[in-house]
ZAMARGU-4260 file (C-alpha; in steps of 0.2 Angstrom, whole numbers, plus 5000, padded with zeros to 4 digits):
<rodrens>
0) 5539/5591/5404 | 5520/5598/5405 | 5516/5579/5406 | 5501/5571/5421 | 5507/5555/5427
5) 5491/5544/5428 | 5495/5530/5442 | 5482/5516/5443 | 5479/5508/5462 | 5467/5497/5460
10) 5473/5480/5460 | 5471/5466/5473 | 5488/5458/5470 | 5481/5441/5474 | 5494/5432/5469
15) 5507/5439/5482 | 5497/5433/5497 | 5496/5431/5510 | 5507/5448/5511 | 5492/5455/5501
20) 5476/5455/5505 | 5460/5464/5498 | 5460/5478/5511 | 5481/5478/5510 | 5484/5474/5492
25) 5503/5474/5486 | 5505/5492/5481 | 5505/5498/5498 | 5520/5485/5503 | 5540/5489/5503
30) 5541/5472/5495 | 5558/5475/5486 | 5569/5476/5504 | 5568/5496/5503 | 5559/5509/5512
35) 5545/5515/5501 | 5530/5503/5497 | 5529/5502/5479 | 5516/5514/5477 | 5529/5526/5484
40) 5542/5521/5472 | 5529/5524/5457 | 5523/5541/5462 | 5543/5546/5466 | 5550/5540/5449
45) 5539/5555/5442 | 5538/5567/5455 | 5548/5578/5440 | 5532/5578/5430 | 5516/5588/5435
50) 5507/5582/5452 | 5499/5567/5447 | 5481/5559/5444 | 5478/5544/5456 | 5464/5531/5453
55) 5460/5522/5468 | 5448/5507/5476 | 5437/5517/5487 | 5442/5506/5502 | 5461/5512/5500
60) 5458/5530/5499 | 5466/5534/5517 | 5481/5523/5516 | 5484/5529/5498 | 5483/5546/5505
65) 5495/5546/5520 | 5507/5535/5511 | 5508/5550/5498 | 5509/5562/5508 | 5523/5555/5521
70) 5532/5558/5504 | 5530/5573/5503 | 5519/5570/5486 | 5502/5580/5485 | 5492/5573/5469
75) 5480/5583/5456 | 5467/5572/5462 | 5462/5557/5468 | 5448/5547/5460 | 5439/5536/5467
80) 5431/5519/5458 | 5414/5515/5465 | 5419/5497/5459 | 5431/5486/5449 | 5428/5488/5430
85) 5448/5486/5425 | 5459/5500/5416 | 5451/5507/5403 | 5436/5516/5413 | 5449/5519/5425
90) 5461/5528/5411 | 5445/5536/5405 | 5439/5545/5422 | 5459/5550/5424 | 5458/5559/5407
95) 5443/5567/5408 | 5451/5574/5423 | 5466/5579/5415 | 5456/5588/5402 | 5449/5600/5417
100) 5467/5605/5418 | 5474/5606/5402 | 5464/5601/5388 | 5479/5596/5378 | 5488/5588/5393
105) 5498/5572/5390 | 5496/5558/5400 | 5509/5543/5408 | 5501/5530/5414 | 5508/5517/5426
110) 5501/5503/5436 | 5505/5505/5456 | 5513/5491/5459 | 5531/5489/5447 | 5546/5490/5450
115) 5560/5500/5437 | 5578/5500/5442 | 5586/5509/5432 | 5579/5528/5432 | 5588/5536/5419
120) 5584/5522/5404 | 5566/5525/5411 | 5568/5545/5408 | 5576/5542/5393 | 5561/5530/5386
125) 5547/5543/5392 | 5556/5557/5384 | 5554/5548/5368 | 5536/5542/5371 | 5531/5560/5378
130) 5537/5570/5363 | 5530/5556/5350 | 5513/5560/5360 | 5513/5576/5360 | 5517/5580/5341
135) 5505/5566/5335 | 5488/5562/5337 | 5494/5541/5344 | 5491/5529/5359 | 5512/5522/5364
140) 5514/5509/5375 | 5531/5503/5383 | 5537/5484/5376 | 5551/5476/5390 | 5563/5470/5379
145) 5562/5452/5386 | 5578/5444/5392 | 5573/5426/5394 | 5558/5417/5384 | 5544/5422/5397
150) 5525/5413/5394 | 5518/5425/5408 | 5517/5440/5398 | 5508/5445/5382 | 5519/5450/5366
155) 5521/5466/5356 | 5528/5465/5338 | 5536/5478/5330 | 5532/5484/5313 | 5552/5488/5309
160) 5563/5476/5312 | 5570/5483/5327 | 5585/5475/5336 | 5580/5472/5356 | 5595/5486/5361
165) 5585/5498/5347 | 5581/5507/5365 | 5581/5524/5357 | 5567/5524/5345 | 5550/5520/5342
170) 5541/5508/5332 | 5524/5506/5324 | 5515/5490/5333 | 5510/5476/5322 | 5501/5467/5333
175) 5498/5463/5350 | 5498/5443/5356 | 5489/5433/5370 | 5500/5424/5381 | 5514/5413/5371
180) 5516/5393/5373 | 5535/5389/5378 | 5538/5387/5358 | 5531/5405/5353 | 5541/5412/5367
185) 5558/5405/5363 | 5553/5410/5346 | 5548/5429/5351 | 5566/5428/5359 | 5575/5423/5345
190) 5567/5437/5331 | 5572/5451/5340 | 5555/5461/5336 | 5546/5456/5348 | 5545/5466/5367
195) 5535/5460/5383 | 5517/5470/5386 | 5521/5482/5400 | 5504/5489/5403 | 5512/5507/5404
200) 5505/5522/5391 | 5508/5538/5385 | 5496/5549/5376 | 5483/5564/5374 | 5470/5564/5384
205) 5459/5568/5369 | 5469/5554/5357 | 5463/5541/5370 | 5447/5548/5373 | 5444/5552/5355
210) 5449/5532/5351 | 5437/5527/5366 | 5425/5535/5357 | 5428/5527/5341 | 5429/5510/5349
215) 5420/5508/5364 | 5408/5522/5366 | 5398/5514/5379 | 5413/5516/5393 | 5416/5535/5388
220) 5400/5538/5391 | 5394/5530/5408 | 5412/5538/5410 | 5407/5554/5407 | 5390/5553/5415
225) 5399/5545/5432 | 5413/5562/5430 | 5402/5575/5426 | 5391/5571/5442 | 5406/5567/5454
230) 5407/5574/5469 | 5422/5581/5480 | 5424/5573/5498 | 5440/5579/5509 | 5453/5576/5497
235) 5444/5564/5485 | 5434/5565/5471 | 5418/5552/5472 | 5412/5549/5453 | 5393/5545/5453
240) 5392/5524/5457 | 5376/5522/5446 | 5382/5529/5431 | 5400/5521/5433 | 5391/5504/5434
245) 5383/5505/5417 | 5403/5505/5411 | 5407/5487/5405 | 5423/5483/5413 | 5439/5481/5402
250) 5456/5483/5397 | 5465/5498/5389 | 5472/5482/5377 | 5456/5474/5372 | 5446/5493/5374
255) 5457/5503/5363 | 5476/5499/5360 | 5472/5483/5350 | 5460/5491/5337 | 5469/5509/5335
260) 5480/5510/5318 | 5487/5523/5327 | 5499/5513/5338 | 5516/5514/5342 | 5528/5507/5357
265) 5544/5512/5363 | 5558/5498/5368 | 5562/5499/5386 | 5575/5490/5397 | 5575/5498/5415
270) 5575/5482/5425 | 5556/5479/5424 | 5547/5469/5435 | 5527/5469/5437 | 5532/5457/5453
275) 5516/5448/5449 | 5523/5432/5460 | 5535/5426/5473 | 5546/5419/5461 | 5548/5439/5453
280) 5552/5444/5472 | 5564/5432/5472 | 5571/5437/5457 | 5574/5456/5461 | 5579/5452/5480
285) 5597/5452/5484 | 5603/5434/5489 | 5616/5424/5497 | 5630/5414/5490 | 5615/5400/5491
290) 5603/5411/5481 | 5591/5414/5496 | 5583/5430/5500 | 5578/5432/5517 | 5565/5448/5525
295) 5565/5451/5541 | 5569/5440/5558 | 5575/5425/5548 | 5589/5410/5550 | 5596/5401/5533
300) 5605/5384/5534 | 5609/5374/5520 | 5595/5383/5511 | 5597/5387/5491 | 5585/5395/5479
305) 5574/5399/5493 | 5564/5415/5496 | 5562/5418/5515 | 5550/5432/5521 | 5547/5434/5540
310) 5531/5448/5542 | 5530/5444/5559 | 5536/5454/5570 | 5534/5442/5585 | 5539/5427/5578
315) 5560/5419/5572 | 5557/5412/5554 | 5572/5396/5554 | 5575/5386/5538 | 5586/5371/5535
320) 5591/5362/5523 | 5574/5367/5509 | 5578/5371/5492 | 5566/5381/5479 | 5554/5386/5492
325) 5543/5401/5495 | 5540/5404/5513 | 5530/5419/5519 | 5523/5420/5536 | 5513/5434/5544
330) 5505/5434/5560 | 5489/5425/5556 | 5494/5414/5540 | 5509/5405/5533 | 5511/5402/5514
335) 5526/5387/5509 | 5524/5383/5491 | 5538/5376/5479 | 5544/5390/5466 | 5539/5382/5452
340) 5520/5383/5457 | 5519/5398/5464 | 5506/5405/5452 | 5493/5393/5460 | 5491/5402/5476
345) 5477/5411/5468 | 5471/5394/5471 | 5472/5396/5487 | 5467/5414/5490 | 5451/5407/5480
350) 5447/5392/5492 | 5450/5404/5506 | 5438/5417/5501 | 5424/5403/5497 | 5427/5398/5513
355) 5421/5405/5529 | 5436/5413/5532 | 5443/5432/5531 | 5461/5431/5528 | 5458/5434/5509
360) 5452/5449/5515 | 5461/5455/5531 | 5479/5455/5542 | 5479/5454/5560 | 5482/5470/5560
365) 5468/5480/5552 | 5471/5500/5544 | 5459/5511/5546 | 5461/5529/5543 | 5462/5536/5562
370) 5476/5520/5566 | 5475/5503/5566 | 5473/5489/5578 | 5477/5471/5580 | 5466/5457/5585
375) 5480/5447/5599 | 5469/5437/5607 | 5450/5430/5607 | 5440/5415/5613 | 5420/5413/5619
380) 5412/5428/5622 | 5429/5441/5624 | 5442/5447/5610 | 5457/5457/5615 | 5464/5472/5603
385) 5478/5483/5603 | 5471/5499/5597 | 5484/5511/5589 | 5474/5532/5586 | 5486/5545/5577
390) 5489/5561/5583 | 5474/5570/5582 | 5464/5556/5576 | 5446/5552/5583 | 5436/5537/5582
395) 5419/5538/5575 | 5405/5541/5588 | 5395/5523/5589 | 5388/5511/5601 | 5387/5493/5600
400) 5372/5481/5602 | 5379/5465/5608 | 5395/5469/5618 | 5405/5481/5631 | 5422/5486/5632
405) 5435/5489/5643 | 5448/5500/5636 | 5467/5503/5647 | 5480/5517/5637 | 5496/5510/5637
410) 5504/5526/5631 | 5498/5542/5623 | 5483/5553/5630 | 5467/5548/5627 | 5450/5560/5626
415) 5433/5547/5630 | 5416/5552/5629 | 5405/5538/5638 | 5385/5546/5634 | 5387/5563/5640
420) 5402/5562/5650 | 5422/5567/5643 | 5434/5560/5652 | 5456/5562/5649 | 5465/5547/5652
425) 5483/5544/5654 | 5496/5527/5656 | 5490/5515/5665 | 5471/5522/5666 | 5456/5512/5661
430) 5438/5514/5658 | 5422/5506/5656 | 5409/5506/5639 | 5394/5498/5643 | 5385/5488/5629
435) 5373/5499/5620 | 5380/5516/5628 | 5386/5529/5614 | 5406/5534/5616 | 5418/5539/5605
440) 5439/5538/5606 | 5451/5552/5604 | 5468/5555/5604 | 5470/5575/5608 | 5490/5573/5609
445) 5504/5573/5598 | 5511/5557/5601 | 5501/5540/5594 | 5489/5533/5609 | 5489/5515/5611
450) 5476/5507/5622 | 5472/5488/5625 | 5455/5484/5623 | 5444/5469/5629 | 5428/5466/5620
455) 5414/5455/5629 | 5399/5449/5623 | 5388/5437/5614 | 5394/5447/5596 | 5410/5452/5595
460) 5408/5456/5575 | 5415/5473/5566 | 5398/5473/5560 | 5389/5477/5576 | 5395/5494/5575
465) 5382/5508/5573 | 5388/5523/5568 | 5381/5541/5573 | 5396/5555/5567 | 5410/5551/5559
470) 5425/5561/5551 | 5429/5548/5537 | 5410/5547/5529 | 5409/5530/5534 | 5390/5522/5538
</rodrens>
């Protein structure tokens, strides 16, 4: 199929903390007990398709990039948002795109961050949606057929009176509905006309950019303003920020599919989950004879209906005796919520971001694209990291105003240039960074380097890092 899968990146996945986090959102997690994160799952379930079009939060670039390419999957391009402004500007910079390559290429859009069980139902309903697209100038969607009377999604209704199992057609939409009360839902159920919102699309790049035009001309054209002065940086493509933030930020619902005559949708059942909540990931989790699901180092006693998820890797997670709990701990917060009020731990995330606090934003362990490191200890004037460099990975050159280091490799071999000075350090060697005196960390090896470092100081922020060269564009 000449099809270009679109996959959007950009969410936050708030809900899901504290196991995502604004620089680690849920996408890049293996939240579903496998070995791909779900971004990895996305982009394989169409690896059949043309190499794809990624749109990506600026700040993920690099763990989006590696995570794609330790799958062996090389995209079309990734583009990159300057800012938020939700899916329709981000659909609309992805099509533009697509139009440099084909000008009649078809697009698939998917969000990052669902889960689809069953692959060959999937196929199926993307063969129908594709060939539909293709032939005719109109915007498909995917409608869940719903197996319970859900109030978290929005509604599609179907023009024919198609039976839920009709999963081999299509249908004209009739309308599209907000939200449903417990009443309207059960209602839905009952008709059989009515499928779940996906938030998945098939179309012409030029159908959706023509009914852009047609219905929101302002965000096709800061969109093609932002496009046409982009730039190209490594592997990314950097649209123009000024021009992009003249776009109003909205959805491809509001935008376009919800005042387009042209709109169809094709019933899917694939086992579709947007795991928008801990109560969805315990849902699609296998469970015991109790209905617990446990991750990680964990002990269940006497525990039903319980979701337990153990992200730390230093730490035994033990439950007894709970029932219809969510508990999720990670090495610098711990999450216990009943299952029924799950949904409220945007609440929380809320609080703590208005606080002056950082786990909204960060792990213990923080990613960056050389490696990573981990904040293990800190107190008065000193903070301890473990400092993890990739093969062939360097550190930006910088100098700090307010503290000096002491760095000791644990493993690996590491390059150090302290002012004019390289030195090659080995296990068990350690070295001196005076405050204010430019250096720079490299690992020359093939093997990861890992090095403790002990910071000292009257500032131990990230923000008293001054930057003079650096591989990553970073100021």
């Amino acid at each position: 199929m000449q099809v270009i899968p679109v996959i959007l990146s950009g969410g936050s996945g708030t809900r899901l903390w504290p196991l995502s986090r604004k620089h680690y959102p849920k996408q890049f997690h293996r939240l579903t007990g496998g070995k791909n994160s779900l971004l990895q799952e996305t982009a394989l379930r169409v690896q059949h398709l043309l190499p794809p079009i990624i749109v990506c939060n600026e700040d993920h670039r690099f763990m989006l990039a590696e995570q794609l390419q330790s799958i062996g999957i090389k995209p079309a391009a990734i583009i990159l948002e300057p800012e938020p402004k939700n899916t329709a500007p981000a659909i609309a910079l992805a099509a533009l795109k697509a139009q440099n390559i084909n000008p009649d290429a078809t697009l698939a859009v998917f969000p990052a961050d669902h889960v689809i069980r069953d692959q060959d139902a999937f196929q199926l309903a993307l063969d129908i949606a594709a060939s539909a697209a293709e032939s005719a100038e109109t915007l498909i969607t995917f409608g869940i057929v719903p197996t319970h009377a859900e109030t978290g999604y929005g509604y599609i209704e179907m023009a024919e009176n198609n039976q839920p199992t009709s999963v081999d057609r299509i249908a004209k939409v009739k309308q599209f509905i907000e939200k449903p009360k417990q009443p309207a839902a059960e209602k839905y159920l009952q008709s059989g006309r009515y499928l779940w919102n996906s938030g998945m699309f098939v179309f012409k790049a030029s159908t959706y950019l023509n009914a852009l035009n047609e219905h929101r001309p302002e965000i096709l054209n800061s969109c093609k303003s932002a496009y046409e002065k982009s730039k190209e940086d490594l592997d990314f493509i950097r649209v123009d920020a000024d021009a992009f933030a003249q776009s109003p930020a909205d959805s491809i619902d509001y935008a376009v599919m919800e005042k387009s005559r042209n709109v169809s949708v094709v019933p899917l059942a694939a086992g579709w989950s947007d795991i928008g909540s801990w109560r969805a990931i315990w849902e699609i989790l296998e469970k015991d004879q109790a209905s617990t699901a446990s991750v990680g180092d964990v002990i269940s006693i006497k525990s039903s209906n319980t979701l337990l998820h153990n992200d730390n890797k230093d730490k035994l997670l033990v439950a007894i005796g709970v029932d219809d709990l969510i508990v999720v701990d990670t090495p610098n917060s711990l999450l216990v919520a009943h299952k029924d009020h799950v949904q409220q731990v945007k609440q929380a995330v809320d609080q703590i971001a208005n606080g002056d606090r950082n786990e909204h934003l960060f792990h213990r362990e923080v990613h960056r694209p050389w490696g990573s490191y981990d904040c293990i200890d800190c107190g008065d004037r000193y903070q301890v990291k473990r400092i993890k460099v990739k093969p062939g990975a360097s550190l930006s050159l910088q100098m700090h105003h307010h503290r000096a280091e002491h760095w000791v490799v644990v493993s690996g071999t590491a390059q150090v240039r302290v002012g004019e000075k390289d030195s090659i350090l080995s296990e068990n060697e350690s070295i001196y960074i005076p405050l204010g005196e430019v250096h720079r960390l490299t690992n020359p090896g093939k093997v990861l380097l890992e090095l403790i470092e002990v910071q000292s100081g009257s500032y131990l922020g990230e923000d008293d890092i001054v930057r003079l060269d650096d591989a990553f564009g970073r100021c």
